[in-house]
N, C-alpha and C positions, 0 to 999 in steps of 0.2 A: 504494500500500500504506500510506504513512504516514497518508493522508488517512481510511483505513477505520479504523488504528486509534486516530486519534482522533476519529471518529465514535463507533469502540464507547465508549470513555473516558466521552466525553460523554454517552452513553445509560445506559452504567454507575453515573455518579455522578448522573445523575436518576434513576435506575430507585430508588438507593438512598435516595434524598433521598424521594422518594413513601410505600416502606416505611415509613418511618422515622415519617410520621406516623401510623399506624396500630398501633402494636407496643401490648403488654402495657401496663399501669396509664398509658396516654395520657389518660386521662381520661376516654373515654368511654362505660365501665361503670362502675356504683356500686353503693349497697346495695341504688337499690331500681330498680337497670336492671343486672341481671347477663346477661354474654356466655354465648352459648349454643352450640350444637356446630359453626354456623356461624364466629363466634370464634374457636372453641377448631379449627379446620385453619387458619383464617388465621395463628394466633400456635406453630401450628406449624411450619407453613414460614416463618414468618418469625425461628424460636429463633435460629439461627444468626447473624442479624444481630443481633437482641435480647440475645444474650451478647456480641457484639464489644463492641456500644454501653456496655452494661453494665461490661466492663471497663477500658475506652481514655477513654470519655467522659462518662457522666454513672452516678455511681454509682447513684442511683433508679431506673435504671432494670429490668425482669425480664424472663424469658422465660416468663411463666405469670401468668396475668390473677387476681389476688386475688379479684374478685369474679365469679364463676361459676355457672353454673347447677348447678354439680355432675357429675353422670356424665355426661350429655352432652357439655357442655366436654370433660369427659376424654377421651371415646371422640375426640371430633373431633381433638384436640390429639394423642392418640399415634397414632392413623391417620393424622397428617397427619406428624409426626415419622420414624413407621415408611418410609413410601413417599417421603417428602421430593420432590413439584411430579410423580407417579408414576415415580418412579424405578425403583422393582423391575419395572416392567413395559417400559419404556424404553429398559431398556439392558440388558435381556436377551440374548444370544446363540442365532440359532438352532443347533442342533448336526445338521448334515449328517448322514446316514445313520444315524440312530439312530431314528427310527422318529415322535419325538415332535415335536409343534408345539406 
């Protein structure tokens, strides 16, 4: 048991280490390379670690990419925010005898 969980540990803090180089104003959108709706789910599901960051360790840093395509980015970004990696669908409950699936 010990051994599992510092297997998870160790995939934990690489899984986060990986994120980490992809978040919001990393550098690599600009003025005349702005993220697009593709982006804009990735730096949704990644807000939540982009806020940690943002407040514990480097203050530069955001959870929302300054330079964006515009509505795109945004649809991507709060349908990826809303369902957070498909959550609403995931962990749903079926509810026995009520009729509905």
């Amino acid at each position: 048991m010990a051994k599992r969980r510092l297997f998870l540990a160790i995939a934990l803090v690489l899984l986060s280490a990986a994120l980490t180089g992809c978040l919001p104003g990393d550098g690599t959108s600009g003025p005349s390379k702005r993220a697009g709706f593709f982006w804009g789910v990735w730096h949704g599901w990644v807000a939540p670690i982009s806020l940690i960051g943002e407040i514990f360790f480097n203050k530069n840093l955001s959870i929302y990419e300054a330079y964006n395509s515009g509505w795109g980015y945004d649809l991507g970004y709060y349908m990826a925010i809303i369902s957070g990696f498909g959550g609403l669908s995931l962990f749903r409950r079926r509810r026995s005898g009520s009729g509905h699936r």
